[in-house]
C-alpha positions in Angstrom: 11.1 20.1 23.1 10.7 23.2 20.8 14.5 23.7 19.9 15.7 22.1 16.8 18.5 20.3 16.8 18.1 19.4 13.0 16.0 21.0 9.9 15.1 19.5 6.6 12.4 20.7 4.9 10.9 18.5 2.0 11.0 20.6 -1.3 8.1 20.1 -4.0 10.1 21.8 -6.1 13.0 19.3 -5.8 11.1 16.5 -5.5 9.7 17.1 -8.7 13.1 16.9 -10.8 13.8 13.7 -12.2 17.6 13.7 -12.9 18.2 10.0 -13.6 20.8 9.4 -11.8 22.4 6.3 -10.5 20.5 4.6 -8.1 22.3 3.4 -5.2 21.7 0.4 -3.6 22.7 -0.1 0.2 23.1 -3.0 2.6 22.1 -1.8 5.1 23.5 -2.8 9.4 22.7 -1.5 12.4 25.1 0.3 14.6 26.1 -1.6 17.4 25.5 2.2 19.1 22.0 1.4 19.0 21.7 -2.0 19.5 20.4 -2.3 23.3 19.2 1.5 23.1 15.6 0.3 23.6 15.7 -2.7 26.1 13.0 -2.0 28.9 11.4 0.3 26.8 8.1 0.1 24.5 7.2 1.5 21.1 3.7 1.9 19.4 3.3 2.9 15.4 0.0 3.5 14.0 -0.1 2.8 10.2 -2.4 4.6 7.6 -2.5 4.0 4.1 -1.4 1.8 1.0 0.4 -1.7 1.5 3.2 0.0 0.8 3.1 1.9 4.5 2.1 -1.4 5.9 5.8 -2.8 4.4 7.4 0.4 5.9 5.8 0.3 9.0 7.0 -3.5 9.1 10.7 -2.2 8.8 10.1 0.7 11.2 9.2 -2.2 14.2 12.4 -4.1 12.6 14.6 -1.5 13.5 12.9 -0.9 17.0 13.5 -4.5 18.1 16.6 -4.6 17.0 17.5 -1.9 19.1 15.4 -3.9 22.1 12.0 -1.9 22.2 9.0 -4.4 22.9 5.7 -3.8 21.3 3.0 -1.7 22.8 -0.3 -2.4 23.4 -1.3 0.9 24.4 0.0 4.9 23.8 -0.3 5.8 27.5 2.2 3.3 28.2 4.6 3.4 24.9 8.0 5.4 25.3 8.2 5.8 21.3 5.1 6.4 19.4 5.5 6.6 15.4 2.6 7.8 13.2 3.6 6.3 9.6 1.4 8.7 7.6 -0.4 8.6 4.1 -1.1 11.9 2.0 -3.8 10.5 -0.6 -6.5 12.6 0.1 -7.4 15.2 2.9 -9.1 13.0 5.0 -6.5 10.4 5.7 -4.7 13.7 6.7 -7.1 15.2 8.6 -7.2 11.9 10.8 -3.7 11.8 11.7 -4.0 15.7 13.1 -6.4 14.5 14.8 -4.9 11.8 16.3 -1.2 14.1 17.4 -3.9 16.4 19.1 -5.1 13.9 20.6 -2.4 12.2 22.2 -0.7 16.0 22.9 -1.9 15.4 27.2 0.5 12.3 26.5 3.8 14.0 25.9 2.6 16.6 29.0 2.4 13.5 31.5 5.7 11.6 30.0 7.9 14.5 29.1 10.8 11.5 28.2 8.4 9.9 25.6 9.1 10.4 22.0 6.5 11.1 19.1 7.8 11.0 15.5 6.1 11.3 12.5 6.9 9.7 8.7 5.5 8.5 5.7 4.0 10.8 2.7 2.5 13.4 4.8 6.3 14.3 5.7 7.3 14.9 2.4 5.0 17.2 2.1 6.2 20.5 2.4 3.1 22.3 3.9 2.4 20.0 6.2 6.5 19.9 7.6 6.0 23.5 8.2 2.4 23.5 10.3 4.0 20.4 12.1 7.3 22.8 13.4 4.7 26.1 14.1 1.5 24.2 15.9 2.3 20.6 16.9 5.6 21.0 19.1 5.1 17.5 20.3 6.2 15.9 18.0 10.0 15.1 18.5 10.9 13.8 14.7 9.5 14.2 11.4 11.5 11.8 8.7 10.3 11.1 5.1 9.9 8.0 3.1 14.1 7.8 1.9 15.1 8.0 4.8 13.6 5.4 7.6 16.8 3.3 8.0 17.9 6.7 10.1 15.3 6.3 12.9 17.7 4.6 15.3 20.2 7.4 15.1 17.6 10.3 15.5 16.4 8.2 18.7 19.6 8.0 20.1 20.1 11.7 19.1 16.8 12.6 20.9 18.1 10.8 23.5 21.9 12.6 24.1 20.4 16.0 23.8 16.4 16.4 23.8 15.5 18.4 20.9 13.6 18.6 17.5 14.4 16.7 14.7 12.5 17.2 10.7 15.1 15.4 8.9 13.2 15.1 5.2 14.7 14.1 2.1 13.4 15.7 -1.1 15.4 13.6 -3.9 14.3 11.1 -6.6 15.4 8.1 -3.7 18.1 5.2 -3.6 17.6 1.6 -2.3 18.2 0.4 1.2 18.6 -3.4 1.4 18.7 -5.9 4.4 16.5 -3.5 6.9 15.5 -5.8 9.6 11.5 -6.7 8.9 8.7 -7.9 11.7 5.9 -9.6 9.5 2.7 -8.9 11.0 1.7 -12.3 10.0 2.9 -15.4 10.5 2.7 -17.0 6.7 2.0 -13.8 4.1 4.6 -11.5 4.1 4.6 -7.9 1.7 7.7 -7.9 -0.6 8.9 -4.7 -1.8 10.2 -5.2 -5.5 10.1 -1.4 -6.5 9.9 2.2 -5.1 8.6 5.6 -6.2 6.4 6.4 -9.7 7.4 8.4 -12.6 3.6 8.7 -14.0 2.6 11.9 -12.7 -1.1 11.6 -12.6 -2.2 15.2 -12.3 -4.6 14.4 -9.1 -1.7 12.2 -7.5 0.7 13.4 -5.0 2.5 9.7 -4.5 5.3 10.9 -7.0 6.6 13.7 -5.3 6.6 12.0 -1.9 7.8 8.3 -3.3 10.4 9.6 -5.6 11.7 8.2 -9.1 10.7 4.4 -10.4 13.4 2.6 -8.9 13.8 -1.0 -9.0 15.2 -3.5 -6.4 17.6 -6.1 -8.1 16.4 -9.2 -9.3 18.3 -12.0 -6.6 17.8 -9.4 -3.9 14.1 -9.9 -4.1 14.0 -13.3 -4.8 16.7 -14.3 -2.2 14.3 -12.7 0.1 11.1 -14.7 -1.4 13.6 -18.0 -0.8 14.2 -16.8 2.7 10.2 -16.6 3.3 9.5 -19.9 2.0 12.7 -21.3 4.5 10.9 -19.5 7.2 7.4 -21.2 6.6 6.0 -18.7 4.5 3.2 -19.3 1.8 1.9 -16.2 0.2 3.8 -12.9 -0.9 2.4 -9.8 -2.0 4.7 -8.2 -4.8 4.6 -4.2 -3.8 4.8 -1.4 -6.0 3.6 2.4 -6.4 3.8 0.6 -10.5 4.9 -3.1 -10.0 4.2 -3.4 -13.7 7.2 -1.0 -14.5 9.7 -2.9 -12.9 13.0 -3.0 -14.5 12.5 -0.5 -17.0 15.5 1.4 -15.0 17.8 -0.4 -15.4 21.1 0.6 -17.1 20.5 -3.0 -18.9 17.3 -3.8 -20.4 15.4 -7.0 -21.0 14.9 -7.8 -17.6 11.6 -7.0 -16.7 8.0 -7.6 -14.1 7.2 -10.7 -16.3 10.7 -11.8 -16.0 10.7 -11.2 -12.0 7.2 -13.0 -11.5 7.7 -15.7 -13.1 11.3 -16.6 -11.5 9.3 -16.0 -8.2 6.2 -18.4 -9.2 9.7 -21.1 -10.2 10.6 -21.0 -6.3 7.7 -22.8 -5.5 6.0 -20.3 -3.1 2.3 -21.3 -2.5 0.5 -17.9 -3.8 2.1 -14.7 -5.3 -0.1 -11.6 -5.3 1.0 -8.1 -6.5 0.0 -4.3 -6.4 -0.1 -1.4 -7.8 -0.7 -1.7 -11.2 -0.8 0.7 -13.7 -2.6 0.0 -16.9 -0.9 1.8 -19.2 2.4 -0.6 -18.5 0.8 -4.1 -18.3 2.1 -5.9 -20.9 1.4 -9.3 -22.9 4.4 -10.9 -21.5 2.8 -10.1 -18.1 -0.5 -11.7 -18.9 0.8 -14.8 -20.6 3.3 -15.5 -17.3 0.0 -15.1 -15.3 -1.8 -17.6 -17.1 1.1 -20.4 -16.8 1.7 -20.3 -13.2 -1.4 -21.6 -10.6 0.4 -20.2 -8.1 0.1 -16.9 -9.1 -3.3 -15.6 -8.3 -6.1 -15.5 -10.0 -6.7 -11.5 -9.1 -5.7 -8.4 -10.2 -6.4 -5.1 -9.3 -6.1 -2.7 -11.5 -6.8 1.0 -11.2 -9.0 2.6 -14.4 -9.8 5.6 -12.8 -12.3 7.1 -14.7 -14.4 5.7 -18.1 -13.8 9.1 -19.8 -11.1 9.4 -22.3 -11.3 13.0 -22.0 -11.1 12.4 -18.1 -8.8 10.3 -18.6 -6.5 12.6 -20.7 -7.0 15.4 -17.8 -5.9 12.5 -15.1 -2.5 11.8 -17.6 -3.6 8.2 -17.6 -1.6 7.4 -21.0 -4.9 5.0 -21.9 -8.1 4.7 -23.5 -11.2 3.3 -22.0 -11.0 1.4 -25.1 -7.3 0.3 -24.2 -8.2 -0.8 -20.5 -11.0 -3.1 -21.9 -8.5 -4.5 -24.5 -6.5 -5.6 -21.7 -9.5 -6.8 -19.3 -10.5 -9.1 -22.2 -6.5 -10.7 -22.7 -7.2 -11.1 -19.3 -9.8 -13.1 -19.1 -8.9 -15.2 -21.8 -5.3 -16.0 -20.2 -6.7 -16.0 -16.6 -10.4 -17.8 -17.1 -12.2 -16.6 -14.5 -9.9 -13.9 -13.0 -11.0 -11.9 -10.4 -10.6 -7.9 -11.0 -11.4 -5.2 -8.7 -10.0 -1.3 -9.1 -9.9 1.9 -8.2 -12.4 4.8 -9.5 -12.5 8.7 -8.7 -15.5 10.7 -9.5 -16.0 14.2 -9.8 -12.9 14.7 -11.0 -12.8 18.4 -12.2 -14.3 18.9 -15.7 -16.3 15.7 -15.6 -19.6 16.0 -16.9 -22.8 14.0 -16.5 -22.0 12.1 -20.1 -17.9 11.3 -18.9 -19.7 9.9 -15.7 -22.2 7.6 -17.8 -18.9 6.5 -19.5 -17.4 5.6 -16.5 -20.5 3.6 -15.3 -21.0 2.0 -18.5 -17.1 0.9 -18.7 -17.6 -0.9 -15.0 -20.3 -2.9 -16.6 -18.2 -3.8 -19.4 -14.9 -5.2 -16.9 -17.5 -7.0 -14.7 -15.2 -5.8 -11.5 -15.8 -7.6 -8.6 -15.0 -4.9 -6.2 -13.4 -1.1 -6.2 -12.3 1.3 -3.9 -14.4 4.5 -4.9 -13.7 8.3 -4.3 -14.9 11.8 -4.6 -11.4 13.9 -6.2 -9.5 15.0 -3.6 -7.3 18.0 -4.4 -3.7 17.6 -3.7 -1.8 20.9 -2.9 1.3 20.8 -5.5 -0.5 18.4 -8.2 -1.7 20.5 -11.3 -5.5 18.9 -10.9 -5.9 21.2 -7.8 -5.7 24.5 -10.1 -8.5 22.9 -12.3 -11.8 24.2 -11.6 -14.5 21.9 -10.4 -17.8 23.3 -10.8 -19.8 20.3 -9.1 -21.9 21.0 -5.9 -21.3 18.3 -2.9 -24.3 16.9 -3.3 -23.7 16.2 -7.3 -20.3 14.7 -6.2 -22.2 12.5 -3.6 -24.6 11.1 -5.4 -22.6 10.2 -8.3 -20.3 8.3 -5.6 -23.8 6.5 -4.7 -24.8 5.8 -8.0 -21.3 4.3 -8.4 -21.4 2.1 -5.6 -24.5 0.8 -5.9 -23.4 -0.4 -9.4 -20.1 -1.9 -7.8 -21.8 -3.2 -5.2 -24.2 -5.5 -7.6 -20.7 -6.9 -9.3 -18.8 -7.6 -5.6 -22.4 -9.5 -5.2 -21.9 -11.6 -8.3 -18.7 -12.0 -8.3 -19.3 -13.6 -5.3 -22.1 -15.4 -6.1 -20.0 -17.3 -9.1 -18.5 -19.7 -5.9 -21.4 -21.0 -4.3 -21.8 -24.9 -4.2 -17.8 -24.4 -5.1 -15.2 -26.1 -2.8 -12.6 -23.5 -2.9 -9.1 -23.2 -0.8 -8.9 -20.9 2.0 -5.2 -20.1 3.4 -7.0 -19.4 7.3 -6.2 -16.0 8.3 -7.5 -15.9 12.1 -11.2 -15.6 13.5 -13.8 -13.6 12.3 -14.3 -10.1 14.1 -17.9 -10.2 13.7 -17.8 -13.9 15.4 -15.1 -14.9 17.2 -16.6 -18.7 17.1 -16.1 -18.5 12.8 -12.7 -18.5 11.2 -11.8 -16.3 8.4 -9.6 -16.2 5.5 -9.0 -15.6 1.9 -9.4 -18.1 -1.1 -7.3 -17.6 -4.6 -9.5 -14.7 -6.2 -8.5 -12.9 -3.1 -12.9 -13.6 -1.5 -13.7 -13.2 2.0 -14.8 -17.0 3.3 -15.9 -17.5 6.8 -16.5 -20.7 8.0 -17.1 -22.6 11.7 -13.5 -24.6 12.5 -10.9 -24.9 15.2 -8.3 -22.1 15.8 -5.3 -24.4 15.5 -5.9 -24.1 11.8 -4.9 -20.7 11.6 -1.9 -20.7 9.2 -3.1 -23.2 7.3 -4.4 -24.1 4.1 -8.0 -25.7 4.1 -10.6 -26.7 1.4 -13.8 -25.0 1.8 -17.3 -25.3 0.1 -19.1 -22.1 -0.6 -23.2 -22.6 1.3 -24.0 -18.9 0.7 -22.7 -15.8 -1.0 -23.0 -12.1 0.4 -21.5 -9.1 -1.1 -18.7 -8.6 1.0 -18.2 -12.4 2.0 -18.7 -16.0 1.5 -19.8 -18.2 3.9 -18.6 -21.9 4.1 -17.8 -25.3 5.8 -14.5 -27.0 5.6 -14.7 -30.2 3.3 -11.6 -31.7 3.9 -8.1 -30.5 5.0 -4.7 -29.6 2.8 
């Protein structure tokens, strides 16, 4: 299926601008062309990245069962297989090449199957173009604007086989009412904003996400109403920068404190939310925190680096002083909060001293976990012009030295609960021990603990026996 049938290449160049112009929200409805398109037929989509893919890939199986495909279990046997992609760092890339390779003997022995690829890899303009020259089976290549079109470049695919890289490279509107299949059955991702205007110089989300762009206010909580009608107990709020929600809009004074806490009035059990970005977490954000039990007790909240003159290189808009000035409101309006973050080392320029600085600020916010990376360079982003003069085995030892110091406060933040009876919303069984049940408690903790499946779903009270660094370990005390 080398002929294309349609070509739209991302732009960097484009997807750069920021215009500010009107964003459009659609309500979105499914042709009734489509509906039926599927029946008898199977679909598989493998997911990499953020929370944010996971809501997307959510909405990609919404729109496949609505046009009457059936879940998977297995790619010999799919008819559709969709590879929702995440463009991070090299690696994550590296993994879905190796996957399409992979898989190639696939579209060889089921010339009718169909292999498409999205996410942030396709907006990516590079990539798009070693796609169309080296990886001919893949059948559609669509971006992160546009997944409401899926159905129609299936049923294109399906009048006339041929190629299909439909990418949109344009600061992004809103689609509303896409259908949605929760992978589970009581915590559900909520999209409340789209795209990021902060231009980190090692980040390459801003480009493929698009402008800030806020959902409006009832649409999101109609949908958080909808959840609870439907049984559901915990949200997560999703944002590339949840914490600059409603700054777009035409009117102001509406904004992420405003949203949470109307959200925390509808009585939902637990609210979570993610990404947030220092630099726009405000007081009024904090204080609605600190009101509400029912919004959690954990935050996590991406410093980076402990060097301001890292931190000035990485266009952070913050201080190491500033960050800590906001860990410590935290603590005093959230006692006992829960923080965890994100750090890169080896950032290009960092020195030995801007490392210690980084080290010595994780000791000062006491995080209780951190996802932890060597720098990455992003082709398009202006860090990857910087020179980086750091051997690999510098960069890898500083990521050890790092993680051993994260490590010791995931172990004592952990630690803190034992003899505690905390509450445990039971996620499924363990997959270390299919005997233990597992879930999570308010400060987002790993607890583990012997019980009976049926309470899957459930809410249960659990006291802490021991604490390990990655997990709790428990026995239930009395049922919700």
């Amino acid at each position: 299926m080398g002929k294309l049938s349609k070509y739209q290449a991302p732009s960097l160049k484009e997807a750069r601008k920021r215009i500010n112009k009107d964003t459009k929200h659609i309500y979105y409805e499914l042709d009734k062309e489509y509906i039926g398109l599927g029946n008898g037929k199977t679909y598989l989509l493998k997911t990499y990245g953020c929370q944010g893919n996971l809501a997307d890939s959510e909405k990609i199986s919404g729109l496949l069962e609505a046009m009457g495909y059936t879940k998977a279990t297995d790619d010999s046997e799919s008819d559709v297989i969709i590879f929702n992609t995440c463009a991070i760092r090299e690696n994550a890339e590296n993994r879905v090449f190796g996957e399409l390779g992979r898989i190639k003997s696939l579209k060889k022995a089921r010339p009718g199957m169909i292999m498409a690829l999205c996410g942030c890899m396709a907006q990516e303009e590079g990539i798009v173009e070693e796609i169309k020259k080296k990886y001919h089976q893949v059948d559609i290549v669509f971006g992160t604007h546009n997944i409401h079109m899926l159905p129609s470049y299936i049923a294109s695919i399906y009048k006339r086989p041929s190629r299909i890289i439909d990418v949109y490279s344009f600061e992004g509107d809103i689609i509303e009412n896409v259908p949605q299949i929760h992978d589970h059955p009581k915590k559900a991702w909520v999209n409340i904003m789209y795209g990021c205007d902060e231009f980190c110089t090692y980040c390459i989300v801003p480009y493929t996400r698009g402008k800030e762009r806020s959902r409006l206010p009832k649409d999101i909580i109609d949908e958080v109403k909808d959840l609870i009608d439907k049984g559901y107990v915990e949200v997560t709020l999703l944002g590339q920068n949840v914490n600059a929600y409603g700054k777009d809009f035409l009117e102001k004074g509406y904004t992420f404190s405003n949203l949470l806490e109307d959200l925390a009035l509808t009585g939902i059990k637990r609210i979570r939310f993610t990404t947030s970005h220092p630099r726009d977490l405000d007081d009024e954000t904090i204080a609605v925190m600190g009101k509400y039990p029912n919004i959690m007790p954990h935050l996590h909240l991406p410093v980076q680096s402990g060097s301001n003159k890292i931190l000035k290189k990485m266009n952070r808009k913050y201080t190491k002083e500033e960050y800590l000035e906001k860990v410590e409101k935290l603590r005093q309006s959230v006692p006992g909060i829960s923080l965890t973050t994100d750090i890169i080392v080896a950032f290009p320029g960092e020195t030995e001293e801007d490392f210690e600085a980084t080290l010595d600020l994780v000791r000062k916010a006491r995080f209780e976990g951190a996802y932890t990376f060597i720098y990455s360079p992003r082709e398009g982003t202006p860090a990857a012009t910087y020179e980086n003069t750091l051997t690999p085995d510098e960069k890898k030892a500083r990521l050890l030295k790092l993680n051993d110091l994260i490590n010791e406060g995931f172990y004592e933040g952990n630690k803190r609960f034992e003899g505690e009876v905390v509450n445990v919303l039971v996620d499924g069984t363990s997959d270390k021990d299919p005997n233990m049940l597992t879930g999570y408690t308010p400060h987002e903790k790993v607890v583990n603990f012997p019980g009976s499946k049926d309470l899957i779903g459930k809410f249960v009270n659990v006291k802490i026996k021991k604490a390990y660094s990655w997990h709790l370990r428990g026995e239930i005390v009395e049922n919700n």
